[in-house]
Every structure is written in C-alpha cells, then in structure tokens.
C-alpha positions as CSV (number, residue, x, y, z in Angstrom):
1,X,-227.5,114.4,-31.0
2,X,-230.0,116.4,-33.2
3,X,-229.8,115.4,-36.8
4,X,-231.6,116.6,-40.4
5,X,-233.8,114.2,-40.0
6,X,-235.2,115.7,-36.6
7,X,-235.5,119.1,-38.2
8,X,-236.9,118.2,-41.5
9,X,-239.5,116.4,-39.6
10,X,-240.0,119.3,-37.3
11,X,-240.5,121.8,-40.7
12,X,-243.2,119.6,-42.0
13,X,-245.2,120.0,-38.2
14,X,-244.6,123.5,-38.2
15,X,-246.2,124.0,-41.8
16,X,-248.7,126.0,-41.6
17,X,-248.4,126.7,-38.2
18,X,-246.0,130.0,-38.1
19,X,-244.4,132.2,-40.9
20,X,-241.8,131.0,-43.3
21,X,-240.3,134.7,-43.3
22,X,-239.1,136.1,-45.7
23,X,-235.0,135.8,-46.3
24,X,-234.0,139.3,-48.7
25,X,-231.3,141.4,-49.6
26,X,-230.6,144.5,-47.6
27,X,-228.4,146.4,-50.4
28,X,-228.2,149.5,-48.6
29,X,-226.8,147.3,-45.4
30,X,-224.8,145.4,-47.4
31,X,-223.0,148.4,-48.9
32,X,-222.0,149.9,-45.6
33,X,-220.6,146.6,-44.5
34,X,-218.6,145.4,-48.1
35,X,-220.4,142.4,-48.1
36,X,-223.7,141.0,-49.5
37,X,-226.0,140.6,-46.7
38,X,-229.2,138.5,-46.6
39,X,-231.9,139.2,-43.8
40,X,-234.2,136.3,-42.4
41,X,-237.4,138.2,-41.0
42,X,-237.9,136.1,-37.5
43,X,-239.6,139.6,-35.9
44,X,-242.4,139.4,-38.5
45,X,-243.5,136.0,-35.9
46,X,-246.7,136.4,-34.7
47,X,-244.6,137.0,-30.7
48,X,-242.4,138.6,-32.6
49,X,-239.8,135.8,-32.2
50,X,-237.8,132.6,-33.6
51,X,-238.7,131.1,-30.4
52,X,-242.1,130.1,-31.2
53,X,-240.6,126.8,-34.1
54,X,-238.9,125.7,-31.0
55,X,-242.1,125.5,-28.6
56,X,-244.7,124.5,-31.4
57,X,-242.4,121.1,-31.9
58,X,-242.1,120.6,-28.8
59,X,-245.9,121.4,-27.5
60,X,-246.8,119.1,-30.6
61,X,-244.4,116.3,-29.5
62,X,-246.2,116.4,-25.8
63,X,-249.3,116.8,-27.2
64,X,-248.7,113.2,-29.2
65,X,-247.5,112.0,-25.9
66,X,-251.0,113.0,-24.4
67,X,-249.3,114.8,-21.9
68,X,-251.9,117.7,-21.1
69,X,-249.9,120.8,-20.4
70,X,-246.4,122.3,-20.1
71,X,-244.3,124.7,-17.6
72,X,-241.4,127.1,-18.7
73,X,-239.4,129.6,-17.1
74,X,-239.2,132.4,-19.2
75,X,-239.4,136.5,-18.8
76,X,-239.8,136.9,-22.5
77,X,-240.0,135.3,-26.1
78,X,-239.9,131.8,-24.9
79,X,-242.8,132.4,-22.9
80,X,-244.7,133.9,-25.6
81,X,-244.3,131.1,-27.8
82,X,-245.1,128.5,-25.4
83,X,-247.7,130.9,-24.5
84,X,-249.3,131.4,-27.8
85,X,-249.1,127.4,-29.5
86,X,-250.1,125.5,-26.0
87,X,-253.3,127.6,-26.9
88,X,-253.4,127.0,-30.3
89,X,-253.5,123.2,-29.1
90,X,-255.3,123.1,-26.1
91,X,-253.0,122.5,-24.0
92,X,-252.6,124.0,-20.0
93,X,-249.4,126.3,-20.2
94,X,-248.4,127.6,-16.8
95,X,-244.7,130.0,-17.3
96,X,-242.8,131.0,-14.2
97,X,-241.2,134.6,-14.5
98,X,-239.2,136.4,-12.1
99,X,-240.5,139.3,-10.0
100,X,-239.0,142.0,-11.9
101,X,-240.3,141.0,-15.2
102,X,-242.0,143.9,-17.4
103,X,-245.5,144.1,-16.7
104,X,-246.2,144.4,-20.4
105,X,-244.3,141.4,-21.2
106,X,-246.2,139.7,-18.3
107,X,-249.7,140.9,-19.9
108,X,-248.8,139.8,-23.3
109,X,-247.9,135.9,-21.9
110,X,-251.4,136.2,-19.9
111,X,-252.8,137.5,-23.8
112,X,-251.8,134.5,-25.0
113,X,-253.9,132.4,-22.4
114,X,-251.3,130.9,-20.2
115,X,-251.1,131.4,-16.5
116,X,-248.3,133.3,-15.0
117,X,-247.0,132.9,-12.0
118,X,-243.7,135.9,-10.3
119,X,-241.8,133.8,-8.6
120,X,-237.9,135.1,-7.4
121,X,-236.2,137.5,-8.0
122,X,-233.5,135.8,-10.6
123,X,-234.1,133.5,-13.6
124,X,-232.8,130.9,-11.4
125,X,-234.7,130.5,-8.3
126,X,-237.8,131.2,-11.1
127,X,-236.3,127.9,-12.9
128,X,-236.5,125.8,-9.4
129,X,-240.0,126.8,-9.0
130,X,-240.9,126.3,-12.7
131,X,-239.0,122.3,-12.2
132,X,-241.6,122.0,-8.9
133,X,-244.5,123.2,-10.2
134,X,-244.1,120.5,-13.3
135,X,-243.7,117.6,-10.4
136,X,-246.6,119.2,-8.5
137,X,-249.0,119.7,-11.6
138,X,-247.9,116.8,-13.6
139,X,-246.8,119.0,-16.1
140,X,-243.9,119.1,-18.9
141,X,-241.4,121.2,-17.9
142,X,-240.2,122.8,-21.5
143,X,-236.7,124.7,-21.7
144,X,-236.0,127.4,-23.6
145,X,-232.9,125.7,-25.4
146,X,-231.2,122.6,-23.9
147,X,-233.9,120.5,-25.5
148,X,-234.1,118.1,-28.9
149,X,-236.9,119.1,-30.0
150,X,-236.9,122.8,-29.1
151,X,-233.7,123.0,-31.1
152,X,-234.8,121.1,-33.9
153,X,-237.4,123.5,-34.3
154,X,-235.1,126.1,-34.1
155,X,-233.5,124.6,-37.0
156,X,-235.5,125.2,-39.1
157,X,-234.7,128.5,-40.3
158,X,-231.8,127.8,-41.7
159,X,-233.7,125.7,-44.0
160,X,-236.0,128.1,-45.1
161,X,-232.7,130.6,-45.8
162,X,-231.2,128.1,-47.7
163,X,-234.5,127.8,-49.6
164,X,-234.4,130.8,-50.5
165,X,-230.8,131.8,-51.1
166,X,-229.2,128.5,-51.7
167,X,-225.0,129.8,-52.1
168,X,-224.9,131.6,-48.9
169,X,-221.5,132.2,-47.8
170,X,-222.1,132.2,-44.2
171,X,-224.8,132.3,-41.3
172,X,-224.7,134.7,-38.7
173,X,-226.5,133.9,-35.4
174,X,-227.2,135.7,-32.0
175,X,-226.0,133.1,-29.1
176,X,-227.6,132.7,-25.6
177,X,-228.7,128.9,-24.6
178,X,-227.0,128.0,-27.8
179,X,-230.8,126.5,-29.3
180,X,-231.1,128.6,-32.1
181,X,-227.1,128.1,-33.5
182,X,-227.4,124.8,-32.4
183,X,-229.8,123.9,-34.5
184,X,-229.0,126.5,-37.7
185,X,-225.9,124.9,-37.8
186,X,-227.0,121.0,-37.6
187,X,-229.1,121.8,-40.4
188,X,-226.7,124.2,-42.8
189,X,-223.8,122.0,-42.7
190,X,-226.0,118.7,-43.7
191,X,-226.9,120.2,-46.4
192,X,-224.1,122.8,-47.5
193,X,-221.1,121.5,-45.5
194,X,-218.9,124.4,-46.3
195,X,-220.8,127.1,-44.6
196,X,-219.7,129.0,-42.1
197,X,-221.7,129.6,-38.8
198,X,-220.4,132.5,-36.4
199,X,-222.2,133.2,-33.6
200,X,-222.2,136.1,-31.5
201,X,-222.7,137.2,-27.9
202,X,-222.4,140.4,-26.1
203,X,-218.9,141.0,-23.9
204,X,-221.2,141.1,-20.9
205,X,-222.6,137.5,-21.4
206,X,-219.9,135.7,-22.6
207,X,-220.9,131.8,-21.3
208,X,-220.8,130.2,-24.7
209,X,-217.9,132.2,-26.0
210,X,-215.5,130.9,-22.4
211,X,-216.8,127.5,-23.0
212,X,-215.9,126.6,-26.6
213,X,-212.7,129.2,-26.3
214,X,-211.7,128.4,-22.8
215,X,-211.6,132.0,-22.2
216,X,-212.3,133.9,-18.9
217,X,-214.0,136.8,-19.6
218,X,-216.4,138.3,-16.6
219,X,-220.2,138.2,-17.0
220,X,-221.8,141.6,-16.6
221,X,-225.2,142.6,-15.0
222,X,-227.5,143.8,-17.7
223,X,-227.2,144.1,-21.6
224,X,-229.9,145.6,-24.0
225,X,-229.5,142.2,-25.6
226,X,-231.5,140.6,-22.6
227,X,-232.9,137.6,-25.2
228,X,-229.2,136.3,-25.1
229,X,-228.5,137.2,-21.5
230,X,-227.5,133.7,-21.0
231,X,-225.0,133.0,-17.3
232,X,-224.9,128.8,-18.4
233,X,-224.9,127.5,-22.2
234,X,-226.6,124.5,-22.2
235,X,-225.1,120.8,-22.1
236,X,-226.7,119.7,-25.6
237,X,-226.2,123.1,-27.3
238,X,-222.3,123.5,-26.3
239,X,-221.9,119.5,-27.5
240,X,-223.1,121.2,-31.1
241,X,-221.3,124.1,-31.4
242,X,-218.2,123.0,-30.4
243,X,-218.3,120.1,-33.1
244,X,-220.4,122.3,-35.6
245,X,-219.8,126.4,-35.3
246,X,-216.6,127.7,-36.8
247,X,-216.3,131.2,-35.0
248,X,-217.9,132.7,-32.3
249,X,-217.3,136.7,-31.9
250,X,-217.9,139.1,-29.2
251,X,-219.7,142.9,-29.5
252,X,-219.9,145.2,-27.2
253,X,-223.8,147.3,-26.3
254,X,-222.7,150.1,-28.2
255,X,-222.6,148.1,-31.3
256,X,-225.7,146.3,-30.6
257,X,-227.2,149.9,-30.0
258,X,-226.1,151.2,-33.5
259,X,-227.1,147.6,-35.5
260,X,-231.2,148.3,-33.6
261,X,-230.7,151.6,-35.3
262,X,-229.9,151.0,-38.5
263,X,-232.0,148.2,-38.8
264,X,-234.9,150.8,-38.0
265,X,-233.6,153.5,-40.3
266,X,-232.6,151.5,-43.2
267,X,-234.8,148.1,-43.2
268,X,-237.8,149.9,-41.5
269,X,-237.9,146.8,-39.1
270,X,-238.0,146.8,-35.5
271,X,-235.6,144.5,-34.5
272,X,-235.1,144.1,-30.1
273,X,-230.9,144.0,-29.1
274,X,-230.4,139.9,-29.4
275,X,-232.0,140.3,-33.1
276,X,-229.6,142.7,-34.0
277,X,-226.4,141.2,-32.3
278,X,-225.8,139.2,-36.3
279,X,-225.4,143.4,-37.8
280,X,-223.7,144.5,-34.6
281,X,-221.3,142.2,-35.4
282,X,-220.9,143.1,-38.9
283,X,-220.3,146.3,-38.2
284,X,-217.7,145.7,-35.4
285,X,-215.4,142.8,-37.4
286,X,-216.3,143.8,-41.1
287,X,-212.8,142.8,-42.2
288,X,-214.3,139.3,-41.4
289,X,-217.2,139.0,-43.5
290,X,-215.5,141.4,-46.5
291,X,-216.8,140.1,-49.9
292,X,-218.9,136.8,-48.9
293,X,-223.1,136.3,-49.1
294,X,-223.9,136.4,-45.4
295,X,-227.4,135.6,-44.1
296,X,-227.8,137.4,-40.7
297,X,-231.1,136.5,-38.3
298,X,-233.4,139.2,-37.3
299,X,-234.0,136.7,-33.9
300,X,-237.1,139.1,-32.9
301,X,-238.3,142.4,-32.5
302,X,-239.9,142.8,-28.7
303,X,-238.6,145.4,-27.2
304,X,-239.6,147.9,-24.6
305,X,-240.7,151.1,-26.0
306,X,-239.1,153.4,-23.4
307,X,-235.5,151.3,-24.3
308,X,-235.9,152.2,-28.1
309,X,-236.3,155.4,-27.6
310,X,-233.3,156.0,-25.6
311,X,-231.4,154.0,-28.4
312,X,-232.6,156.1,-30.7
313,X,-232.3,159.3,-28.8
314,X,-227.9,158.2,-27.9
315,X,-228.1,157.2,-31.5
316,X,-228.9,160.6,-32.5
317,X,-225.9,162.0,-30.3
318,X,-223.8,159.8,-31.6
319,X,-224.0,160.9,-34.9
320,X,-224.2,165.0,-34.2
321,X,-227.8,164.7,-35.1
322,X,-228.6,166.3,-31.3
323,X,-226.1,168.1,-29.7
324,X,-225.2,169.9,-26.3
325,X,-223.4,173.1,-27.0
326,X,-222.4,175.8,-24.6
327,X,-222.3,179.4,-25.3
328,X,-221.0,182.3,-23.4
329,X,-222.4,185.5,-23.2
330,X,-222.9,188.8,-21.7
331,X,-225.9,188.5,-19.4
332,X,-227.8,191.9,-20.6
333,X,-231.4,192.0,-22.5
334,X,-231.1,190.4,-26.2
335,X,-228.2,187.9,-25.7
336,X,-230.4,184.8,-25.9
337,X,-232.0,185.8,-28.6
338,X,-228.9,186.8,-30.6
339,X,-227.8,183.4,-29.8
340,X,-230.9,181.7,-31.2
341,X,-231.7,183.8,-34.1
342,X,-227.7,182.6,-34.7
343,X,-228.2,179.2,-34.8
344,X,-231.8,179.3,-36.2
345,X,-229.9,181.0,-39.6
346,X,-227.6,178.3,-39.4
347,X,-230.1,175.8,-39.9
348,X,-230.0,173.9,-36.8
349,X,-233.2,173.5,-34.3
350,X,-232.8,174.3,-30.4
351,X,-234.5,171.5,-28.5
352,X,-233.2,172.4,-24.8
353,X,-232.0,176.0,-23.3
354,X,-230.9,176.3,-19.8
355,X,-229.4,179.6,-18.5
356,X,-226.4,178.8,-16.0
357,X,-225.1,181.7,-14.2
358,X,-224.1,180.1,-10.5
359,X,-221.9,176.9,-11.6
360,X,-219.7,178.8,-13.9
361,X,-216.5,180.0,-14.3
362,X,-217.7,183.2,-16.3
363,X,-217.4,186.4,-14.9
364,X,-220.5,187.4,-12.6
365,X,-221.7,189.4,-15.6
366,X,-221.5,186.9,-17.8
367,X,-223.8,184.1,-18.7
368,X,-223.5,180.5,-19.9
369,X,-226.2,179.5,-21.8
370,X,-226.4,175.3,-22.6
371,X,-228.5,174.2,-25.7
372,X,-229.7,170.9,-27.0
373,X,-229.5,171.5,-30.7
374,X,-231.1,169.4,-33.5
375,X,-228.3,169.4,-36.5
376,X,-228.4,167.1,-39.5
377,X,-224.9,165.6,-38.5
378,X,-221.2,166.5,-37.5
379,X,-220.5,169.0,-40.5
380,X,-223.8,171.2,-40.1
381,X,-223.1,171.1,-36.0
382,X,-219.4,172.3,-37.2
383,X,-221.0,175.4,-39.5
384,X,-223.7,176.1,-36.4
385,X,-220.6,176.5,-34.3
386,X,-218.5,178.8,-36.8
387,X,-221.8,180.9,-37.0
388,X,-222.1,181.5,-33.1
389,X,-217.9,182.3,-33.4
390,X,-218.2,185.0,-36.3
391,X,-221.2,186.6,-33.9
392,X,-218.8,186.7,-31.5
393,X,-219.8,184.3,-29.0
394,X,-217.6,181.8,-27.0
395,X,-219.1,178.4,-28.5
396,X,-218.2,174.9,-27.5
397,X,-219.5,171.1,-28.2
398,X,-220.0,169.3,-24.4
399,X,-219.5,165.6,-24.4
C-alpha cells in the first residue's frame, strides 16, 4: 500500500520538474454554492494535466532502474505526460491509442516525441497490444492509475493544497482509475486525518461508485467527461478508497456541462469535463458541502474545441441567453420586418430566421416565421415576447 513516505519522496523528484499550481479562492464560485471553495490549478500543466506527477515518478523510477523506455495505453492525458517527461529524460516512449482517437490529440503525443501507434478500436484491445509491445520491445509497460508510483505522484497535490490552505474542510476529486483520489487521500488523511475526500463520477461511468457501494448502476457509452470514462477501477486504487474515501457522489453530463461553463465565465479557466466533475458536483449536492472550506481539483483543461463550443452554445440555451421563438403572421409584404424591427426595440439580437409555410398548421395565408434570438436571459426573452404580443403577433418560446 502507498504511504506518505512514497509521496513525499515522489514531491522532492518532481521539484522542479512540473508546476506547483496555484491553490486560490474562487469567491464568486464559492457564493453561488454557500460554501468556501478553493481551486488547485492542475490545467495550468504544461499537457494541461495532473497526469504528468504520476508519469514523471514513474519514468524517473525506470529511468533509476536503467530500464530504457516505457509503453502506455492511453487516448489522452496519460499519454501526454508519459509523452512529454520520457523526453525530458531520454527515454524511448512508444503509447498505444485506439483507432478512433482525435487526430489532434494524436499530433500532440507525436509533439511530445513519442511514437504512436492506432491499434483497436476499444481501450481494451489497445491495452493488449500496448502489454505485447512491452514484451516485444523490452519496454515498461506504465498504467495510467493501478500503479505505486503513478499514484504516489498523483499524491502529491494534495500536499501542495494543504501547503497552501492548511484547514481545508474537504477535498473534492474527479474518479476514473481511482490514481488521482487514491493518492490525494493517502496523503490528506496522514497529515490532516479528519478531512473529508468525496469523489465523484459521472452516472454513465459508475465502476468505482458500484464497487465501494455495491451498487448496480449501468455503464453508458460516451460522457463529455472522457478523462474519467473508466469501465474497471483498478485493484490498488479500490483497496485505497475503500479504506480511505468517505463519500463518493454521482452527476449527471448536464451538470458537468454547466460546472465547464462556469468555470470559463467566472475563473476565466478552461477546464475539460473530468476537471470540472469536483464543481459539477457542487452544484448538484450543495446541501452537502453547505458552510465547509472545500478544495476542488481543476484535473485538466484539454478539451476539443468543437465540444466547448457546443457546451457553450446549450449553455447559452439553457440560460435564455439564445432562444428559438416562433411567430405567426400574415404572409403579405412587411410582416418580417415588423417582426424584427419588434424584437430589435426590445433589445434582443436575431441570430437565425427561417420562414415555414408548408409544415404548419397556420392557415395557407399565414406564415410561421422561427427565430434564433440572442436575449440577455429569461426576463429580457419574457419582455421580447410581450413586445411581439402587444404588436399583435402570435409569439411562443420552442423547446
């Protein structure tokens, strides 16, 4: 079993070698949520991600070993840290990813000087080839969690939180593998033994959560929280957290969606779905963090471009901000721009129009007319529809 000792001596490898983040107060955050909440910067990595403490102390250990290069199975952070510090110490890295990785994700391993190889089309059969590949090559096969030394590194950050705000309250931590909470919570409870550590996974990759709980719920297919997209916790990581983690929660990707936005509206931080699991959280169980100095991790902060913007786009529906309102009219010269001139004086900006005259149920001289409106929230969308009703237009939200 990992002990303080392991991740002590892993901190004093890893200084100088990666960021000690910073670990501040979100005040704004912690107001919306009634409690005081303490952010540990893991994005602000040079991948972007926790994951690179892990693989520098255990690329160092091999390296002390003389063993001259490692394999993992990864499609993302992992990678990129094994990536980026077998480089750093001249060491071969070789990383197995499945077939339908990301191409930029795949470029960004390669930018880091390790060779990839698409192998499979499920982590799975990748993680055979990666296991063959390290016979074959006479390589070190490192895994992404269920590993000493990858989780004492991991450890470390809750020593570096607890550094810097010593009376924390509680740790919140995104669970996939289980190395990251494994590791926070071996460290936090040696040296603060009443803190609480609550994990949380997403309700469509529940492993860790029906193997401490005995529960049953069903894994899903996809999550936007892909860095915990975990089907098996590992043996190692489940030992800790069932002896050392006092909660573990659930949220669903709705939550996960809103927590990414905030995070990038309030905190100005990019932070990728498994990052913001720790707020998601927050926001969907606040009556169990009410009052107490909480210390959430920011995991890491890749994610795909095209993904954000879609968060931020549902984000926007969410909260009125864009709209899709209906409006019937009589199909002669002028009605469109009546309608528009209405909601222009109301304030509001039309993003989308689309004229709809054969699917409806209007009379045949009638029109519908569907606009995506900019608004700035649910009251000013309310006031743009009373305008379009006092000009005497049919006018309705569509969900």
């Amino acid at each position: 079993m990992v002990g303080i000792e392991d991740i002590r001596r892993a901190a004093a490898r890893l200084q100088g070698q990666l960021l000690d983040t910073p670990c501040v107060e979100s005040r704004t955050l912690s107001e919306i949520v009634g409690a005081q909440v303490f952010l540990k910067f893991e994005n602000l990595q040079f991948t972007s991600s926790f994951k690179e403490r892990g693989a520098c102390n255990k690329l160092v250990d091999l390296s002390d070993s003389g063993v001259k290069g490692a394999v993992a199975m990864s499609a993302g952070n992992h990678a990129q840290g094994v990536a980026y510090h077998a480089q750093r110490l001249g060491m071969r890295a070789l990383i197995v990813m499945p077939r339908f990785t990301p191409g930029v994700k795949i470029e960004r391993t390669r930018g880091f000087g390790a060779e990839v190889v698409l192998h499979g089309d499920t982590l799975e059969s990748a993680r055979a080839h990666a296991y063959e590949l390290a016979e074959s090559e006479g390589l070190s096969f490192v895994h992404p969690y269920d590993d000493e030394a990858i989780i004492a590194g991991q450890g470390t950050v809750a020593l570096e939180m607890l550094a810097s705000v010593p009376d924390l309250d509680m740790l919140v931590i995104s669970v996939g593998g289980g190395g990251l909470i494994a590791g926070m919570a071996v460290a936090a409870k040696a040296i603060q033994p009443g803190i609480e550590i609550v994990g949380v996974q997403t309700t469509r990759f529940p492993a860790m959560v029906n193997a401490i709980q005995g529960t049953h719920y069903k894994q899903g297919r996809s999550t936007i929280a892909e860095g915990i997209a975990v089907g098996t916790p590992g043996v190692l990581t489940q030992a800790i957290v069932a002896t050392h983690v006092d909660d573990l929660l659930l949220v669903d990707e709705g939550d996960i969606e809103q927590a990414v936005l905030m995070l990038l509206e309030i905190e100005k931080t990019l932070v990728e779905g498994a990052g913001a699991a720790g707020l998601a959280a927050m926001i969907r169980h606040p009556e169990r963090f009410k009052g107490k100095r909480v210390g959430l991790v920011l995991s890491g902060g890749n994610i795909d471009p095209l993904l954000l913007a879609a968060i931020i786009e549902r984000g926007m529906v969410r909260a009125g901000r864009l709209a899709r309102v209906r409006v019937s009219a009589r199909d002669v010269p002028g009605s469109l721009a009546e309608i528009t001139a209405t909601v222009a004086e109301a304030g509001a900006n039309v993003d989308e129009v689309h004229h709809q005259r054969a699917f409806t149920m209007q009379a045949a001289q009638n029109v519908d007319v569907e606009l995506v409106l900019q608004t700035r929230g649910r009251p000013h969308l309310a006031s743009v529809l009373d305008a379009l009703h006092a000009a005497g237009f049919e006018a309705e939200e569509q969900h």
